[in-house]
PAMAR-129279 format. One line per field, with one value per residue (C-alpha): x negated, z negated, y negated; residue in three letters. Coordinates in steps of 0.1 Angstrom, whole numbers, plus 5000, padded with zeros to 4 digits. Each point is the difference from the previous one (the first is absolute). Last residue first. Example, Ala and Ser with C-alpha at 12.3 -4.5 7.8 and 13.67 -1.06 7.14 Angstrom:
2
px: [4863	5014] .
pz: [4929	4993] .
py: [5011	5034] .
residu: [SER	ALA] .
END
This chain:
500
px: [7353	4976	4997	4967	5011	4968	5000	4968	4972	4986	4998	5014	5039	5021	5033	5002	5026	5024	5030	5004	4998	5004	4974	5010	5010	4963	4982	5021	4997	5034	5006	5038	4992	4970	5000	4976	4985	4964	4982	4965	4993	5025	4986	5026	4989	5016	5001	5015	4990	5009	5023	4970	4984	4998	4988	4965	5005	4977	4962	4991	4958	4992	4987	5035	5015	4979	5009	5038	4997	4992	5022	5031	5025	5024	4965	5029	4972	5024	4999	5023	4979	5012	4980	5001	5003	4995	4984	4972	4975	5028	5003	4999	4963	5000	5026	4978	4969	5016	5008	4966	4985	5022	4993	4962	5009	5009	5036	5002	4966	4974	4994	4976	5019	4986	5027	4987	4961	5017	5020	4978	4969	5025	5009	4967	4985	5029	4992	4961	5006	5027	4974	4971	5022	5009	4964	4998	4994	4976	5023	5029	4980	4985	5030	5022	4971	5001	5040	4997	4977	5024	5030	4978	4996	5032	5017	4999	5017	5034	5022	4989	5010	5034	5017	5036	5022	5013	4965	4997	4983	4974	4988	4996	4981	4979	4995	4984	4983	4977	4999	4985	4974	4991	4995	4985	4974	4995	4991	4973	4987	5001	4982	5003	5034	4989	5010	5028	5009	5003	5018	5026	5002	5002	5027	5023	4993	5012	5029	5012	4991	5027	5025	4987	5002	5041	5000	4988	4992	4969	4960	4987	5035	5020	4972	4985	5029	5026	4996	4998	5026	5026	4993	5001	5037	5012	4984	5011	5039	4992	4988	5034	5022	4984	5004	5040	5014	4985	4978	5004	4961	4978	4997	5038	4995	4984	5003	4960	4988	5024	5023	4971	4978	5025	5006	4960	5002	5028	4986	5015	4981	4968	4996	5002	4975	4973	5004	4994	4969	4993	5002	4962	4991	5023	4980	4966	5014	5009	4968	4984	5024	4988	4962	5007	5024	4970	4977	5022	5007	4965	4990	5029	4982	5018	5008	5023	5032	4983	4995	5027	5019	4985	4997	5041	5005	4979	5019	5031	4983	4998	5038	4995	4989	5044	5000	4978	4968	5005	4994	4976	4979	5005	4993	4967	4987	5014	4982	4969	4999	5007	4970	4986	5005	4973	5004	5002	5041	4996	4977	5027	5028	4975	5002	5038	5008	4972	5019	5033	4985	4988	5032	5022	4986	5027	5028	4997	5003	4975	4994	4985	4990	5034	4995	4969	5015	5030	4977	4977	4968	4973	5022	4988	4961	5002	5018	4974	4972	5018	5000	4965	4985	5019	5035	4997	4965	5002	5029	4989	4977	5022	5036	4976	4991	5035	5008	4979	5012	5036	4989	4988	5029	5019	4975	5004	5035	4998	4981	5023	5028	4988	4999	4977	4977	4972	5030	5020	4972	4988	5045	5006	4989	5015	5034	4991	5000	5032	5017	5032	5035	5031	5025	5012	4994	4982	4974	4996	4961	4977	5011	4976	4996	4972	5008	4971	5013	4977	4990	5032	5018	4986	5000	5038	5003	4979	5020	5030	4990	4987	5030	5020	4983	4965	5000	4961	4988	4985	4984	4983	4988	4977	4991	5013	4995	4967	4990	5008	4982	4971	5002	5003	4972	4978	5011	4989	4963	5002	5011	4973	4972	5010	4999	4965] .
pz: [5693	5025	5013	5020	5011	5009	5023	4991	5020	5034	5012	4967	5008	4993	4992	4987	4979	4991	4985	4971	4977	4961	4991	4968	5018	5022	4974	4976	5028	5000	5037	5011	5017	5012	5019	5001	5023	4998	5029	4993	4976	4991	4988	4982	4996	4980	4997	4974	4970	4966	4994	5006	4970	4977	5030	5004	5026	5031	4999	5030	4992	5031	4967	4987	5033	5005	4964	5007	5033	4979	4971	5027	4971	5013	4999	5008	5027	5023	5007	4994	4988	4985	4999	4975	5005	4985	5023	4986	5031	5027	5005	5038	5005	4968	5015	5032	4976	4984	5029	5012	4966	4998	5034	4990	4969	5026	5014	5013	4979	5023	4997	4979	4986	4982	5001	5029	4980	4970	5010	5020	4979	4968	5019	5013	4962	4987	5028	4995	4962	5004	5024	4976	4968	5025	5001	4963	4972	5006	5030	4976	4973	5021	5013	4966	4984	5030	5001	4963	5005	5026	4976	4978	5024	5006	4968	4996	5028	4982	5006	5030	5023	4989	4972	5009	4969	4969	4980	4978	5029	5001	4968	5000	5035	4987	4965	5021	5024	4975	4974	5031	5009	4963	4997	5034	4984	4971	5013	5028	4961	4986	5033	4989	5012	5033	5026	4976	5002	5035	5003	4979	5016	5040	4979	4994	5035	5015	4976	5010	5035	5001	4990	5022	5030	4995	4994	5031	4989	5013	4991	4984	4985	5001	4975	4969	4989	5018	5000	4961	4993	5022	4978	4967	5008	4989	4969	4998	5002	4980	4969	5010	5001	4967	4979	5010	5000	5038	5021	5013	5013	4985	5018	4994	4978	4970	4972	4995	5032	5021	4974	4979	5025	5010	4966	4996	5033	4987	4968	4991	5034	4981	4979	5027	5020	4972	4996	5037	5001	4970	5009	5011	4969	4988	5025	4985	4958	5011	5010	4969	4983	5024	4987	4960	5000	5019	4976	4969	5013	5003	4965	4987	5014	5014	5034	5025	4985	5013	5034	5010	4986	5021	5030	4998	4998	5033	5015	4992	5004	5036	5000	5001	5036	5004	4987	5034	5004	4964	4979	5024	4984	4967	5000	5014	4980	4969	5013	5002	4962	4990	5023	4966	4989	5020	4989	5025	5006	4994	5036	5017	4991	5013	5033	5002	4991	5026	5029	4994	4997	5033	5014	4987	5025	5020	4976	5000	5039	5024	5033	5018	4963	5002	5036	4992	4970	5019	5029	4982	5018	4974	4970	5021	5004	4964	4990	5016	4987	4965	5005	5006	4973	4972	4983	4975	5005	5039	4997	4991	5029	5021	4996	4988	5042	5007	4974	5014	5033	4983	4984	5030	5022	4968	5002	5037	4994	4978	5022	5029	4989	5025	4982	4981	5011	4973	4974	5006	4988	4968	4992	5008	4962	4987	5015	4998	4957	5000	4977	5015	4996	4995	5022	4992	5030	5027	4977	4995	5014	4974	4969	4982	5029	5004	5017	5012	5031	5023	4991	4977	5028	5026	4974	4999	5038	5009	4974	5016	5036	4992	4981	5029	5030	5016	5019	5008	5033	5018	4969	4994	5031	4984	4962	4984	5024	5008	4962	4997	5024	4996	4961	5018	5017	4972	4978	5029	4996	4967	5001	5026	4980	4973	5018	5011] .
py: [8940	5021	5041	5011	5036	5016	5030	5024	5013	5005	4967	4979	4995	4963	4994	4965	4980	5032	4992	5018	4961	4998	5027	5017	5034	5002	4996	5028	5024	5018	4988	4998	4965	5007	5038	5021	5024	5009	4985	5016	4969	4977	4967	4979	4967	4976	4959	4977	5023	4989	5029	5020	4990	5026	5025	4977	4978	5001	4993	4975	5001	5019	5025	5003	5009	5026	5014	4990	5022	5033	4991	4997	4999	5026	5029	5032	5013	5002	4963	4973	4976	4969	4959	4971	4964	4968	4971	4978	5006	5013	5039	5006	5001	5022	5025	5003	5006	5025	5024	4989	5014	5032	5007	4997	5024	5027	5010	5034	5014	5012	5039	5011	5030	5028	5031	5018	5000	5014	5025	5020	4993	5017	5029	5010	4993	5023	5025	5001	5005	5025	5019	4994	5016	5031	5006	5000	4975	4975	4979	5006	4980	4976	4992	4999	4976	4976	4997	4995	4968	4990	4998	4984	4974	4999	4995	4958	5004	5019	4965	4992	5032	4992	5025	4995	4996	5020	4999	5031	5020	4971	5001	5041	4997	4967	5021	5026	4985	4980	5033	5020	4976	5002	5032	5005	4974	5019	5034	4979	4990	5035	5020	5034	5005	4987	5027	5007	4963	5002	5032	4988	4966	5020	5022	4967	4986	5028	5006	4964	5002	5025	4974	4975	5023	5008	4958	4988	4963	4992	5013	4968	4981	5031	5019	4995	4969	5016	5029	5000	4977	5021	5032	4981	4989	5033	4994	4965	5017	5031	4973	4984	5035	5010	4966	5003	4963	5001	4987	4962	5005	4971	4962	4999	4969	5027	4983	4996	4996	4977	4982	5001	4987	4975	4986	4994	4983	4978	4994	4968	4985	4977	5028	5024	4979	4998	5039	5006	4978	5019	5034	5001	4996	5029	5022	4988	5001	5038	5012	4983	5018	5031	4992	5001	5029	5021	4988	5007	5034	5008	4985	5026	5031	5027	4987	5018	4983	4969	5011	5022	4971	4970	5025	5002	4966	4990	5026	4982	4963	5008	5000	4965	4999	5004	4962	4988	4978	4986	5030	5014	4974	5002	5036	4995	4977	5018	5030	4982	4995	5039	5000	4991	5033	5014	5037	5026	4994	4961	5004	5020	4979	4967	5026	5004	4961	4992	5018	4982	4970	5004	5016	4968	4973	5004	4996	4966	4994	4987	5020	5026	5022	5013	5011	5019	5019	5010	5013	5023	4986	4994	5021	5035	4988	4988	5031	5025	4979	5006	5037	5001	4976	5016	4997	4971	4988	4998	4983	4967	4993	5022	4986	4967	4996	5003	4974	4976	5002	4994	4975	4980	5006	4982	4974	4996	4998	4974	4976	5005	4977	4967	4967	5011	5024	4999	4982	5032	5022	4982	4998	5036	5018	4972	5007	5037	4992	4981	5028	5023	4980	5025	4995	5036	5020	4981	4987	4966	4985	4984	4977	4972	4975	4977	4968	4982	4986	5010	5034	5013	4986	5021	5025	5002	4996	5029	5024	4990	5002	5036	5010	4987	5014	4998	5029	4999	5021	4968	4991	5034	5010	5026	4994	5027	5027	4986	4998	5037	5010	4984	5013	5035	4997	4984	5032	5021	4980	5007	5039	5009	4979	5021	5032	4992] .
residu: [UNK	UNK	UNK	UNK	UNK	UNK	UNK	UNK	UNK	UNK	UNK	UNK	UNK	UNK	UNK	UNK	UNK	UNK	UNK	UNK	UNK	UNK	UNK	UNK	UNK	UNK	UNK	UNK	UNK	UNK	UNK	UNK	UNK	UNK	UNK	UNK	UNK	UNK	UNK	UNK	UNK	UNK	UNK	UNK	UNK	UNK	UNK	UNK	UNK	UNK	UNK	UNK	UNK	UNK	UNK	UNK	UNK	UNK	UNK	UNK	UNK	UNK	UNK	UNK	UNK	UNK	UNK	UNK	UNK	UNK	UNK	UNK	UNK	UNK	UNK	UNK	UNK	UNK	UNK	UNK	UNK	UNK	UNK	UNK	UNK	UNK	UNK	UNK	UNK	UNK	UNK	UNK	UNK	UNK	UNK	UNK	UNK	UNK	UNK	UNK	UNK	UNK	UNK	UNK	UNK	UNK	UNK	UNK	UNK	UNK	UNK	UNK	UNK	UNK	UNK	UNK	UNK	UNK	UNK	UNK	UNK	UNK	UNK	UNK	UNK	UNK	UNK	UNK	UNK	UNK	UNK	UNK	UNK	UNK	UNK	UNK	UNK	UNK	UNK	UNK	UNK	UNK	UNK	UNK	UNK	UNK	UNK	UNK	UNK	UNK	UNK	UNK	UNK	UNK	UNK	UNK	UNK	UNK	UNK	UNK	UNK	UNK	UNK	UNK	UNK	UNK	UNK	UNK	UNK	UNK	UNK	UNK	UNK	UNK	UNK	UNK	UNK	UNK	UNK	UNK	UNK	UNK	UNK	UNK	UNK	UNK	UNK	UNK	UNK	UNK	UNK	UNK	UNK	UNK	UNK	UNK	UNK	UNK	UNK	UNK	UNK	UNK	UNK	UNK	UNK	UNK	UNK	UNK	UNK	UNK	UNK	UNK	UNK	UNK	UNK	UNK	UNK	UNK	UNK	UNK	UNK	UNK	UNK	UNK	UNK	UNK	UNK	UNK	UNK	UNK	UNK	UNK	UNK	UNK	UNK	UNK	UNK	UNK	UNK	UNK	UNK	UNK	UNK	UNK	UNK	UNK	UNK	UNK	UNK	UNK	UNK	UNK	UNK	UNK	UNK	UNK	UNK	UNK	UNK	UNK	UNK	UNK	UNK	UNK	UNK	UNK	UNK	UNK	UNK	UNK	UNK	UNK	UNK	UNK	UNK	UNK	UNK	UNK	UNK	UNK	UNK	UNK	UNK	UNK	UNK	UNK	UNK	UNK	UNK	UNK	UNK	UNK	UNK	UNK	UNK	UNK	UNK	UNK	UNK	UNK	UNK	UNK	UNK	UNK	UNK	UNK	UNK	UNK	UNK	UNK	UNK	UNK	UNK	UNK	UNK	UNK	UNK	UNK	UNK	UNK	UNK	UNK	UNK	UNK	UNK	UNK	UNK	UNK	UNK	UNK	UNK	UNK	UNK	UNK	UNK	UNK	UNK	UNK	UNK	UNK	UNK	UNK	UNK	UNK	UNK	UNK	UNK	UNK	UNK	UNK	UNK	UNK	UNK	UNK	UNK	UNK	UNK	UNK	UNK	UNK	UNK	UNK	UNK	UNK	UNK	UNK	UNK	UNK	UNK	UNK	UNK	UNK	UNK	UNK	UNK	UNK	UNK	UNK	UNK	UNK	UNK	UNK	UNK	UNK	UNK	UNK	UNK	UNK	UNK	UNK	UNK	UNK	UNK	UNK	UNK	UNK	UNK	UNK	UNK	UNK	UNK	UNK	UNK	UNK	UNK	UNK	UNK	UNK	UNK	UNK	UNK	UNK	UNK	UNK	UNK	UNK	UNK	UNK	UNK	UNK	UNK	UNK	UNK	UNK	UNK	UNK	UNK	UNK	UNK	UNK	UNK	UNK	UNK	UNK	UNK	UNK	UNK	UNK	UNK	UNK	UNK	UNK	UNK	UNK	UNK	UNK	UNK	UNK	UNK	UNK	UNK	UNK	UNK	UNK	UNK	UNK	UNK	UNK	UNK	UNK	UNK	UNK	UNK	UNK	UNK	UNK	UNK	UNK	UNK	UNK	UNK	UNK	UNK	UNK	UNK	UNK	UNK	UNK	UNK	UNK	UNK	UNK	UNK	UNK	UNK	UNK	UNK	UNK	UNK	UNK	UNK	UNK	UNK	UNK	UNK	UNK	UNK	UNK	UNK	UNK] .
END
């Protein structure tokens, strides 16, 4: 009976899940300049053949990620080619999938109960919802996220060849977003718990054997990235060192005394920690966070008291532990905003822990069960006035007709290129060039705006500017500021149409 209970409550929250992934999703879509970008790129990689060998630059560093989420979109964008809605379905997808995994997987690292809890919790926390609403390569980084932590778990009782699967998963997250890599941290430590742990030499060997084979995966997946570095003097490899490996004010200045910077991260540690377990689920008032904090850390001790018997459920909290711990420590020794992005690959073992900590308050005294019944109060609350489905101002069909007016104007052999001035900081109008690609009236590419005989500068929400003291390097090589046509899209954006 109980487990008919918990499978048909697992089917609820799955309903959920999907409908809060799913719901109104095209008329909700902010399809901005990464989004455009990414479209366009595999547009091409579609019709014209042309594979690329670099992914999306970082914001920090200009450092080129790997083309995998180009490939990963190119099945889905040739469904709904022309329109972009085919990789944000598949994103929607994975992250249904991955709440069904929070419990499928999780069950065997911290219990059935505790991981129903989290799946239930993870279903509607509103950050994750709205990350998995639209197509970005960081998005997909909770999944992997999850299987690193369980394929930990299964080299932790002996299946070395999950050494194997770890590779997999670390190459991935490697090029959905350069702060995943701090996976590899906790994926270190495990690898030497692990082999100093073994006595016997055929042991070792085994284990060597399986993470070079780990190894030879994630440098395979490098080689789109090698080949393009080879063919660029090393200009990605530069920037990683530049960015990584030297420092390129990625890591806190600190000081030239070792004590004041270790104090320095240390201090940090505290903002890390709410943030990651806490501001993103349960909102940013920090005097509650810190208390949470100590809650949370004697809900885990009572927990693993509860189950101190129980070696497998032991290992799990282990390794949930390790996974948020070296993400706290990495993060403290980065010297920029932490975005909700770059620490997603966390939050489903951010959930998992959530689970464990309920289920141990909710075991361990009457006080425990209020504390549980106020956090879950708490967390509800914030969650469910923090999901938005609220129609996006201007929606990928004004994106189209916006395009489709500059298209009618655009003659068939005629050069031109197009500016947005837009808040949103996207100059090069990637989300218009994608439409604009697929009427088949593609605008210069930005090394051959000189050549232009016609622009467009679309400025959305009326953001003032002014043309002859623009900085916008389209705008300063165009011979001719005299507009040819003004014209207004109902609702939308003024459109300068300026000619030779």
């Amino acid at each position: 009976m109980k487990k008919k209970l918990s499978t048909w409550l697992l089917v609820a929250v799955l309903a959920v899940a999907s409908f809060l992934r799913l719901y109104n999703l095209e008329a909700t879509q902010h399809f901005l300049g990464d989004q455009g970008r990414d479209s366009l790129i595999v547009a091409k990689i579609l019709k014209e053949f042309d594979p690329v060998f670099i992914g999306p630059v970082t914001s920090i560093g200009n450092m080129y990620l790997g083309p995998l989420y180009y490939y990963f979109m190119a099945p889905w964008l040739w469904l709904s080619y022309p329109s972009p809605m085919g990789p944000i379905v598949a994103v929607a997808v994975i992250g249904i999938l991955t709440v069904w995994l929070v419990y499928k997987l999780g069950k065997e690292l911290v219990g059935k109960k505790p991981a129903l809890l989290a799946t239930i919790l993870y279903s509607f926390a509103s950050t994750v919802v709205n990350l998995s609403r639209f197509s970005w390569n960081p998005n997909p980084a909770p999944l992997f996220g999850l299987l690193t932590v369980y394929s930990l778990s299964r080299v932790w009782k002996g299946e070395a060849r999950h050494w194997l699967w770890l590779g997999v998963w670390i190459a991935v997250l490697s090029q959905l977003h350069y702060m995943h890599l701090l996976a590899v941290g906790a994926v270190g430590l495990v690898w030497l718990k692990m082999f100093f742990s073994k006595k016997l030499i055929p042991q070792r060997m085994r284990q060597i054997k399986f993470s070079l084979g780990a190894i030879l995966i994630i440098c395979l997946s490098a080689i789109p990235l090698v080949l393009f570095d080879i063919k660029h003097q090393g200009l990605n490899l530069q920037a990683f060192n530049d960015l990584v490996l030297s420092g390129g004010g990625i890591y806190h200045a600190g000081s030239s005394n070792a004590l004041q910077s270790a104090w320095q991260v240390i201090s940090e540690m505290h903002g890390r920690t709410m943030g990651i377990m806490f501001e993103l689920f349960l909102g940013k008032v920090r005097w509650l966070n810190t208390l949470l904090i100590f809650v949370f850390g004697w809900g885990v001790w009572q927990w693993r008291q509860q189950n101190i018997k129980n070696s497998s459920l032991l290992i799990g909290l282990n390794l949930l532990l390790v996974m948020v711990g070296v993400g706290i420590v990495g993060t403290s020794l980065y010297g920029h905003s932490v975005f909700d992005h770059y620490i997603s690959y966390l939050f489903p073992i951010v959930f998992l822990i959530y689970g464990l900590v309920l289920m141990g308050l909710w075991k361990w005294s009457i006080l425990g069960k209020l504390m549980s019944l106020a956090l879950l109060a708490w967390f509800i609350w914030f969650n469910v006035n923090t999901l938005s489905f609220k129609p996006a101002g201007w929606q990928i069909n004004d994106l189209i007709a916006t395009s489709q007016t500059i298209a009618f104007r655009v003659g068939s052999n005629e050069l031109y290129t197009i500016v947005l001035i837009s808040p949103s900081g996207d100059l090069h109008g990637m989300n218009y060039k994608y439409f604009l690609y697929t009427l088949g009236q593609e605008p210069l590419e930005f090394s051959r705006i000189e050549e232009a005989q016609t622009l467009f500068v679309i400025n959305e929400f009326d953001v003032p500017y002014n043309l002859a003291s623009s900085p916008v390097r389209e705008i300063q090589v165009f011979p001719n500021l005299q507009p040819d046509e003004v014209y207004r899209m109902p609702g939308g954006p003024e459109i300068v149409v300026l000619r030779k």
